[in-house]
Structures are given as C-alpha cells and as structure tokens.
C-alpha positions as CSV (number, residue, x, y, z in Angstrom):
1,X,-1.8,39.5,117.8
2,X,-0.6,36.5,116.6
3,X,2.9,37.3,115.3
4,X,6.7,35.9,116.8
5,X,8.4,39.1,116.2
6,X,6.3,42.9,116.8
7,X,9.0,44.6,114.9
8,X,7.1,45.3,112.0
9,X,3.8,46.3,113.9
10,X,5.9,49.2,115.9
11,X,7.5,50.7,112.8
12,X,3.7,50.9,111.4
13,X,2.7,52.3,115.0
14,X,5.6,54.9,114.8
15,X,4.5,55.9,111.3
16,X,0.4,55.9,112.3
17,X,1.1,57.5,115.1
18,X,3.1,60.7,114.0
19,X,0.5,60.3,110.6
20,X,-2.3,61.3,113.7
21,X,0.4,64.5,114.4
22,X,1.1,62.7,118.0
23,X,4.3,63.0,119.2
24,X,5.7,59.4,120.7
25,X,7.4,59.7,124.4
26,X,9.3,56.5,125.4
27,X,8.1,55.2,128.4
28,X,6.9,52.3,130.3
29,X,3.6,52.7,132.5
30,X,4.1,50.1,135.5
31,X,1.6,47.9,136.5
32,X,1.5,49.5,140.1
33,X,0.0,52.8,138.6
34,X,-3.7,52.9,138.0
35,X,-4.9,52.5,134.6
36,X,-7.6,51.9,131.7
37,X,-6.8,48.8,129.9
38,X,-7.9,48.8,126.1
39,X,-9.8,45.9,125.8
40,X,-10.0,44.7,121.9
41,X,-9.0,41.4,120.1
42,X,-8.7,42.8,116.7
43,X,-5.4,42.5,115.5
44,X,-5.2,46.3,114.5
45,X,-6.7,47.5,117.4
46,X,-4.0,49.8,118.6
47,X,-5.2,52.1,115.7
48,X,-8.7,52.6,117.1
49,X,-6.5,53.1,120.5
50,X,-4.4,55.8,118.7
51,X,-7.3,57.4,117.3
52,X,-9.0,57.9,120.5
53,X,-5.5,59.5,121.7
54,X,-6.3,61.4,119.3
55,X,-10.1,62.5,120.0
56,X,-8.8,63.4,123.4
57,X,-6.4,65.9,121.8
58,X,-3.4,64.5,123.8
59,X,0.0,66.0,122.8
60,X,1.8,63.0,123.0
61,X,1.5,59.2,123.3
62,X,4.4,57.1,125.4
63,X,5.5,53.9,123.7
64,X,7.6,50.6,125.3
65,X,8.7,47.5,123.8
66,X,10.0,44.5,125.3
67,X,13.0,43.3,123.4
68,X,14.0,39.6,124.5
69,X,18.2,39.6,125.4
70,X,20.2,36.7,124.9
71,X,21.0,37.7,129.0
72,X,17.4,37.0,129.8
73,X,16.9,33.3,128.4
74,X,20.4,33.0,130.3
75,X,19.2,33.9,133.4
76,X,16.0,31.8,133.4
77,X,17.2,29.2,131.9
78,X,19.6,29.0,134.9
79,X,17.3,29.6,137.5
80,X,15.2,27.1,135.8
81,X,18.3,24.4,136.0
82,X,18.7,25.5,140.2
83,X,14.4,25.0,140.8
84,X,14.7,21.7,138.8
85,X,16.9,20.1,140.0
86,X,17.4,17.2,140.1
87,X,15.4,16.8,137.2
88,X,17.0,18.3,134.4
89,X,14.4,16.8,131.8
90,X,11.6,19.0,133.3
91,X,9.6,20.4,130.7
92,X,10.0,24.1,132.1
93,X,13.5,24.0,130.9
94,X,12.9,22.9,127.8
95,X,10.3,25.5,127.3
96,X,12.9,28.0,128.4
97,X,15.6,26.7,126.2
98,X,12.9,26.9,123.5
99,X,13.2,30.6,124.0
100,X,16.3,31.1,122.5
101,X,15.1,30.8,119.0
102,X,13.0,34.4,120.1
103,X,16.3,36.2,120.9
104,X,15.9,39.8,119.5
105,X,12.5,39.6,118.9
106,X,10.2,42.1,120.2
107,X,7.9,40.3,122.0
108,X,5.9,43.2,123.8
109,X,4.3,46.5,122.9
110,X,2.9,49.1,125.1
111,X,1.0,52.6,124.0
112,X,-0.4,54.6,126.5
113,X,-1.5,58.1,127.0
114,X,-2.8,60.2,129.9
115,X,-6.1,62.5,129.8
116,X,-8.2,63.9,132.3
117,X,-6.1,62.0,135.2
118,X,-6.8,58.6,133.6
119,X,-3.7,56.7,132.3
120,X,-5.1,54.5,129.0
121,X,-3.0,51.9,127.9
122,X,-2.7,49.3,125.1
123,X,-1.1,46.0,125.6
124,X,-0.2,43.0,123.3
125,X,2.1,40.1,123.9
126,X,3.6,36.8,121.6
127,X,2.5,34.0,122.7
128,X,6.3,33.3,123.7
129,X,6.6,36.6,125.5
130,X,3.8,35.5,127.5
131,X,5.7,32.4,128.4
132,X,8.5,33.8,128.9
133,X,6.7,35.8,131.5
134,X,5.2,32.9,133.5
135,X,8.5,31.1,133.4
136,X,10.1,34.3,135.2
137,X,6.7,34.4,138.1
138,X,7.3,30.7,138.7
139,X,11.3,31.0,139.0
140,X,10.5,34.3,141.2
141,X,7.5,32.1,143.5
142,X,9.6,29.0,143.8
143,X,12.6,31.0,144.8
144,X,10.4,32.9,147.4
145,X,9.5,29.6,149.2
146,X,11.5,28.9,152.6
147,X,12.2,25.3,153.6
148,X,11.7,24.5,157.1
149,X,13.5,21.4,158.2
150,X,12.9,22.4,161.7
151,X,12.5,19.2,164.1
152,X,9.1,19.4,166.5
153,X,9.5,16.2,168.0
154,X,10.6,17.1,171.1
C-alpha cells in the first residue's frame, strides 16, 4: 500500500470486516509465534484475506495498528544523536527527524485469524513505518556492540 496514513484503510477494514459478520478481536500476533504470511501486492488485498477468514468460518478476526507517538521519534531520534556522535549531520538523524511530520499516523496494520492450528496473518507497512523500523534495529544493533579497549601487548 502506498499510502502515509492507514487510517482510512482500517475504518473500511472495520466496516468489511463486520459486513463478512466477523467479529474483530484486538490483538497483536508476535513475530515469535508461527505463522502463514498472506502474500499479495494488491493494494486491497486484505479483502481477499478477510474473505478467506471467512471461508474458514472463523468466529473472529484480531486486528493491530501501529500508531506512531510523538514519544517514539523522541526516543530514536535521541538514541540516534548518542550512536552518531560526533557527527550530528549523519543522514540517520535526519531521516529520523524526518519522522516527525508522521506523528499520529497509523503506519501499520495487522489482520490475523487462527484455523485448524495455523495462525494467518496480513501485514502492510508505509514506507516510513518501515523506516522507522530499521532506524529502531540499527539504534538496537549498534547499542548491542561492546567496545574492547583491552591492551594485548604484554
């Protein structure tokens, strides 16, 4: 999907969804459990993915969105400043400063629904949400490294 703000796409996915007589269950399926991703690039392709919710006469379907907080461009943009320094024109800030125009945008949607043991999910991303993302995994890495200014001349 290539859309800056999924707002509008999950009140047609609330209204498609209860259309299909599905109930909608708020929850986020972690990466960590195993899963079926939905694999289609067609913009409306959560519909087909409802429909087959449907087909497998599920009761419900669980729903997540990823709304960006003015505490989360914060945060990176800080840990950013702390990995880039002493460059403070490094284009990863800029990129996360850029962010802050996205503030209160949803920027992630998740459908998923369970049926004979299998979890199915549906995922779509911005383009800035997916940014946003790699920003956080290279903060997260670079913060994992451990400096060792250990001597071995002995």
């Amino acid at each position: 999907m290539l859309q800056d703000d999924f707002s509008p796409i999950k009140d047609d996915m609330i209204a498609f969804i209860a259309g299909h007589g599905l109930r909608r269950m708020t929850a986020f399926v972690p990466e960590d459990v195993p899963s079926v991703l939905f694999d289609d690039e067609d913009p409306d392709g959560w519909k087909t993915f409802v429909e087959h919710a449907k087909a497998a006469n599920v009761p419900f379907i669980t729903m997540s969105e990823v709304v960006l907080e003015p505490e989360d461009v914060a945060t990176l943009i800080g840990q950013v400043r702390d990995h880039a320094y002493p460059d403070h024109d490094a284009q990863e800030l800029e990129e996360a400063q850029d962010l802050t125009q996205h503030v209160g945008k949803i920027g992630y949607l998740q459908l998923g629904f369970s049926t004979g043991g299998v979890i199915y999910l549906y995922e779509s991303a911005t383009d800035w949400y997916d940014r946003f993302q790699e920003l956080m995994d290279t903060v997260s890495e670079l913060g994992r490294l451990i400096v060792d200014d250990t001597d071995d001349e002995d």
